[in-house]
DRENPA-3360 file (N, C-alpha, C; in nm, 2 decimals, always signed):
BEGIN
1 = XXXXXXXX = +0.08/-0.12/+0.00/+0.00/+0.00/+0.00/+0.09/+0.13/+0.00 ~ +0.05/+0.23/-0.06/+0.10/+0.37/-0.05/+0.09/+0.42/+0.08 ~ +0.17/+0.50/+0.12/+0.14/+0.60/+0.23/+0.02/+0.68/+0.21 ~ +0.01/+0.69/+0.15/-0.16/+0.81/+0.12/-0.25/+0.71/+0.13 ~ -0.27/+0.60/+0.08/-0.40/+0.48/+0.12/-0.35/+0.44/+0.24 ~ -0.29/+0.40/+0.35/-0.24/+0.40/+0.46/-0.33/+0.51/+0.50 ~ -0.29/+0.62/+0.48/-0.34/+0.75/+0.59/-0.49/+0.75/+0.56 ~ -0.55/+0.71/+0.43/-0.70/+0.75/+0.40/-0.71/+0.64/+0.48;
9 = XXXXXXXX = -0.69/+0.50/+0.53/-0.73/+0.38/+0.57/-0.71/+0.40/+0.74 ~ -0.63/+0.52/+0.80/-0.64/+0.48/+0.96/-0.71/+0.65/+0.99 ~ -0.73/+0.73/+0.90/-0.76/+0.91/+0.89/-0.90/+0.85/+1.00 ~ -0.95/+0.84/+0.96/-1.13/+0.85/+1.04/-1.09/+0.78/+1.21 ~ -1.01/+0.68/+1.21/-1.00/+0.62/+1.33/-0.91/+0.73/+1.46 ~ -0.83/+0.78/+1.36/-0.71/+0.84/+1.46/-0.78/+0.98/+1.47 ~ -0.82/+1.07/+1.37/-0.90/+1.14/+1.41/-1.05/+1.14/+1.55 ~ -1.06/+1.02/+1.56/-1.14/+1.01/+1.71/-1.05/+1.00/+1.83;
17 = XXXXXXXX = -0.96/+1.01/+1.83/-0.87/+0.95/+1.93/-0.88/+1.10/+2.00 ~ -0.86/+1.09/+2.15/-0.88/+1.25/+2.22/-0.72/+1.31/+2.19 ~ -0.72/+1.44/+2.16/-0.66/+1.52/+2.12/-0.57/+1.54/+1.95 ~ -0.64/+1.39/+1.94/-0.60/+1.41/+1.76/-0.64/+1.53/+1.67 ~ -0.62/+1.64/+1.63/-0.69/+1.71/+1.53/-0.68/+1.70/+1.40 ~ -0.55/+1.64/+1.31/-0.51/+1.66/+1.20/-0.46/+1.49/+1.17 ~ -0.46/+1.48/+1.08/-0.40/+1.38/+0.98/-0.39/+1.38/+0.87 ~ -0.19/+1.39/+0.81/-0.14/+1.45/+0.69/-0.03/+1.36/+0.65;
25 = XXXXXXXX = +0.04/+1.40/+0.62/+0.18/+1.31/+0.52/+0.27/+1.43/+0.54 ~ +0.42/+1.35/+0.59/+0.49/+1.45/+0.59/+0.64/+1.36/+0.61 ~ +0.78/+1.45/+0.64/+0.90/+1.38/+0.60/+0.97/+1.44/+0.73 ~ +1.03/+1.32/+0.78/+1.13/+1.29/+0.88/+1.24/+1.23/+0.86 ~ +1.37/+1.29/+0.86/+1.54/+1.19/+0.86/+1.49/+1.15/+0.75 ~ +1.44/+1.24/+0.61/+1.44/+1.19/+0.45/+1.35/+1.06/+0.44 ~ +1.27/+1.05/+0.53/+1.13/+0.92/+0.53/+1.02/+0.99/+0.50 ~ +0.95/+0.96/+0.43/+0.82/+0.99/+0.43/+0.71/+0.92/+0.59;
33 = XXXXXXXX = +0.66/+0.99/+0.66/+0.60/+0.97/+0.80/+0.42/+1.03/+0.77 ~ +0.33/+0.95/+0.84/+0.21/+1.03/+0.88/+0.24/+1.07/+0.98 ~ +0.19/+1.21/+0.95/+0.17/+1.29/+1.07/+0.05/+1.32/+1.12 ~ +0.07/+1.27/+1.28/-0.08/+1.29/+1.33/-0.07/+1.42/+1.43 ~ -0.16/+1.56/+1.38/-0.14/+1.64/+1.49/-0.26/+1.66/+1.60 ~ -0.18/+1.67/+1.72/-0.23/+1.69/+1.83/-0.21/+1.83/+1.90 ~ -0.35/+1.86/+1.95/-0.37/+1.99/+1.98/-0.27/+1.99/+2.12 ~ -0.23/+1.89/+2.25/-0.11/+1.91/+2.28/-0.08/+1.80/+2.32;
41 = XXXXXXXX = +0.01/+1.75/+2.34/+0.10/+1.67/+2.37/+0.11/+1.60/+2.54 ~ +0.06/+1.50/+2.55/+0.04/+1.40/+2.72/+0.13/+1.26/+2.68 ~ +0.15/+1.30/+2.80/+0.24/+1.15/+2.86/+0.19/+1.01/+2.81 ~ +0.21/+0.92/+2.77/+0.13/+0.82/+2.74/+0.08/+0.73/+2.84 ~ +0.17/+0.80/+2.97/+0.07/+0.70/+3.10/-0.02/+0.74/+3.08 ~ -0.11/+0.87/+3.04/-0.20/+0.95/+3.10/-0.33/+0.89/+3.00 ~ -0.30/+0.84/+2.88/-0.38/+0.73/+2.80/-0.41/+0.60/+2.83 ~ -0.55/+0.58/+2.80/-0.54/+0.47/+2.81/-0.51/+0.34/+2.68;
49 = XXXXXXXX = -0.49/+0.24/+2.68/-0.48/+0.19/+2.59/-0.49/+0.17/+2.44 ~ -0.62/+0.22/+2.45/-0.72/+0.26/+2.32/-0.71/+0.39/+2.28 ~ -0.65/+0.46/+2.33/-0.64/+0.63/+2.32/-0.50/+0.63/+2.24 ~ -0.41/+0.53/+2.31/-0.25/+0.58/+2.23/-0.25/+0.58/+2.04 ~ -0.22/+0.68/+2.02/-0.12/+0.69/+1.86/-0.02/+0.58/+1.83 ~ -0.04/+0.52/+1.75/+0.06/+0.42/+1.68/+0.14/+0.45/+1.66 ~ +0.32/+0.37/+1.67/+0.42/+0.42/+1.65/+0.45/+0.42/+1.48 ~ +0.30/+0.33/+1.46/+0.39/+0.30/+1.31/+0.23/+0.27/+1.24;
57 = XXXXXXXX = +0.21/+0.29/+1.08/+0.09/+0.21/+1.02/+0.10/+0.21/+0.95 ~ +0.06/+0.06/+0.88/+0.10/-0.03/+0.70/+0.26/-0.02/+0.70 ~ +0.33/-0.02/+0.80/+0.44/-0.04/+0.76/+0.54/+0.13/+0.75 ~ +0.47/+0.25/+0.76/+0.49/+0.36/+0.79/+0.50/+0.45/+0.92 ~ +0.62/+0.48/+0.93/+0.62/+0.51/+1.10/+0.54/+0.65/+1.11 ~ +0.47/+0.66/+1.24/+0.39/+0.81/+1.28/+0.49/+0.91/+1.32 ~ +0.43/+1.02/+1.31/+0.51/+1.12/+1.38/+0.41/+1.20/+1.41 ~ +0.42/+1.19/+1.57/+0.26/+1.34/+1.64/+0.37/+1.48/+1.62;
65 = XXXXXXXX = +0.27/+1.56/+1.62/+0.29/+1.70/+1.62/+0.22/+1.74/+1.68 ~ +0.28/+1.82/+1.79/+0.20/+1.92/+1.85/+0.12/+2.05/+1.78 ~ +0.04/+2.04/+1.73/-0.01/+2.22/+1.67/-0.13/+2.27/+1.73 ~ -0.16/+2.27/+1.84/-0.26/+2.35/+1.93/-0.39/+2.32/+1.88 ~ -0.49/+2.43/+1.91/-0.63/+2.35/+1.86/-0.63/+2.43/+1.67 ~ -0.71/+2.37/+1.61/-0.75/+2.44/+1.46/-0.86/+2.44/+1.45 ~ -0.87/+2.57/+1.41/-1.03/+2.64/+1.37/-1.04/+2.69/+1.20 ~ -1.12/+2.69/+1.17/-1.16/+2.71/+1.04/-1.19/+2.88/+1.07;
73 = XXXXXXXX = -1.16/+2.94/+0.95/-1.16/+3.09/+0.97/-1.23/+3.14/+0.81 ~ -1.32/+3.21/+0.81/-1.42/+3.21/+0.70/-1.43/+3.37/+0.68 ~ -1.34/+3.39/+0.54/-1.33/+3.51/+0.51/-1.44/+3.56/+0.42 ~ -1.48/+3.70/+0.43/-1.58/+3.76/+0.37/-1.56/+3.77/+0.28 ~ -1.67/+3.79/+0.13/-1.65/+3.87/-0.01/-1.61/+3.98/+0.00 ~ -1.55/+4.02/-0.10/-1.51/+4.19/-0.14/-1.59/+4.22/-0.27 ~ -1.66/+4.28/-0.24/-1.74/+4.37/-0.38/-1.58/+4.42/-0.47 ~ -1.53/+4.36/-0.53/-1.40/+4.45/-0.62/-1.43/+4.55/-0.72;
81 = X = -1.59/+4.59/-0.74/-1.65/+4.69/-0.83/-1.66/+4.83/-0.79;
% end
């Protein structure tokens, strides 16, 4: 499998996980890595079992990223006439 069908195949799951916000593709030490971002960053005692991020999926290692919460921001029209 590709890394991009990998990420469409675990996106919906890891997105429910508590503090997951984001899931993307991205490159670490010249690897291509999913990146799962997290609005912040906990201990993994503090998880339970079913909560932790995978170190790895299809054979592709994760990499969490911290990026705070994300909000959608909805810019207005401009009459340009």
């Amino acid at each position: 499998m590709t890394i991009e069908s990998v990420r469409q195949a675990f996106e919906s799951n890891l997105l429910r996980l508590p503090n997951v916000v984001s899931v993307g593709l991205g490159e670490k030490d010249g690897r291509q890595v999913i990146q799962v971002g997290v609005a912040r960053k906990v201990p993994a005692s503090a998880l339970g079992p079913g909560e932790r991020i995978p170190r790895s999926l299809g054979g592709y290692p994760v990499e969490v990223v911290e990026v705070g919460l994300l909000t959608a921001e909805v810019q207005e029209e401009r009459d340009e006439g």
